[in-house]
C-alpha positions as CSV (number, residue, x, y, z in Angstrom):
1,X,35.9,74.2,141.6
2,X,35.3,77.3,139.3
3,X,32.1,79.0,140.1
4,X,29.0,78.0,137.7
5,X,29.0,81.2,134.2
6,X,25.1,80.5,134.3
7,X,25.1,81.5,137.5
8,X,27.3,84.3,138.1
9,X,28.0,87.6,137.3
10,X,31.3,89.1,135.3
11,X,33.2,91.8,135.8
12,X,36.2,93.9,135.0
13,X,38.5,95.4,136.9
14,X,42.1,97.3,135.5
15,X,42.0,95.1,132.4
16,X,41.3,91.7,134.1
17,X,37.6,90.1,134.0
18,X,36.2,88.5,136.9
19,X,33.0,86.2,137.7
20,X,31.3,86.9,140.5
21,X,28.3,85.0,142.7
22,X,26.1,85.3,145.7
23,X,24.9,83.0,147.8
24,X,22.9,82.1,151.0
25,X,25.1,81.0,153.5
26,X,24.6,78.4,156.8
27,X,24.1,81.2,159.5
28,X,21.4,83.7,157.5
29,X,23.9,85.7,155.4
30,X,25.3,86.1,152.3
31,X,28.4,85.1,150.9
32,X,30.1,86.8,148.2
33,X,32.5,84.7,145.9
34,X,34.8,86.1,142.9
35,X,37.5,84.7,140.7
36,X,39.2,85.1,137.5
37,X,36.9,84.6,134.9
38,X,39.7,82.3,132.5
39,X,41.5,80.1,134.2
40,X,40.9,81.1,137.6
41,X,42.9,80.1,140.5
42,X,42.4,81.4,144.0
43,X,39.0,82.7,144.9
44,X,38.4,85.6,147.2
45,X,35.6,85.1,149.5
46,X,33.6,87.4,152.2
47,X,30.5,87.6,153.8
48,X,27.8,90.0,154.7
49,X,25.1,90.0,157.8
50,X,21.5,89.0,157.3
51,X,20.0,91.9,156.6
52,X,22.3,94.0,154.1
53,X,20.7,95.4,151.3
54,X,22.2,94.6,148.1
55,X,25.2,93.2,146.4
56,X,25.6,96.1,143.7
57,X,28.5,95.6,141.1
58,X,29.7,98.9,142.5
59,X,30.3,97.0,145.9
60,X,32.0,93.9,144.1
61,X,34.7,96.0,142.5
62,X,34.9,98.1,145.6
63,X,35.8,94.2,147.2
64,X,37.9,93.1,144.7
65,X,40.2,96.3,144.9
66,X,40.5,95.6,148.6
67,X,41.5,91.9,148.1
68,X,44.2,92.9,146.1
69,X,45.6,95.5,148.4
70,X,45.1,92.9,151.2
71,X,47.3,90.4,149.6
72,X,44.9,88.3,147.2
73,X,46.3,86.9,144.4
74,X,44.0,85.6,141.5
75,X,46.2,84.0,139.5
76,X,47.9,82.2,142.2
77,X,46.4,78.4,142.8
78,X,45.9,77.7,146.5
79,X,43.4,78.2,149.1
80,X,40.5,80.5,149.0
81,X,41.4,83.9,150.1
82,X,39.2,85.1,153.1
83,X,38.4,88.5,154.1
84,X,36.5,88.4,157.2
85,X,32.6,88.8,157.5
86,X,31.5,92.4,157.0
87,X,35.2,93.4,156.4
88,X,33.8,94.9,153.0
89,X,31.5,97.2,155.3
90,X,34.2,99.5,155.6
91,X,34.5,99.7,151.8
92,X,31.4,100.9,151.9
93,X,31.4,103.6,154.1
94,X,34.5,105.0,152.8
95,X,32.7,104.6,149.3
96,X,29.8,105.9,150.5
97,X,31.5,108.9,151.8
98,X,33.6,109.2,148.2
99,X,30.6,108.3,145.9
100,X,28.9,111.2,145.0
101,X,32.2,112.7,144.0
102,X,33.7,109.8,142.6
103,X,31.0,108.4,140.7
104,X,28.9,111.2,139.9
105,X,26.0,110.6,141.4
């Protein structure tokens, strides 16, 4: 099931738009959800601890370019493609580390 445009956010990334949506999850967390935004196929999903601070569009791009080095595939139907809880954390402290240069700030 695609995820809901009221609700989500969009994206793009090297050419290709993506939606993107938070959400509470079961067990106090957050989940993060992205796919194509036409005609998406497989999702890539992840997860953050209670307690992290914000889901910036910085961090979603920063995911999505990990996905796709890990092997996601968004045009491909088929299962949801999982990166494990907090995997994204170490996006983020590599980003962190490359930010200021990077982005300018």
């Amino acid at each position: 099931m695609a995820l809901p445009k009221k609700q989500s956010r969009s994206i793009t990334i090297n050419g290709e738009k993506y939606r993107w949506l938070i959400s509470p999850d079961d067990y106090g967390g957050i989940g993060l959800f992205i796919e194509l935004y036409e005609n998406p196929a497989q999702k890539l999903t992840t997860g953050f601890s209670f307690g992290y601070q914000a889901i910036t569009p910085l961090l979603v791009r920063e995911v999505i370019l990990y996905g796709l080095a890990q092997g996601y595939t968004p045009h491909k139907k088929g299962q949801n493609f999982g990166l494990p809880e907090n995997s994204p954390l170490v996006v983020v402290e590599n980003l962190t580390i490359n930010a200021a240069y990077k982005y300018n700030w």
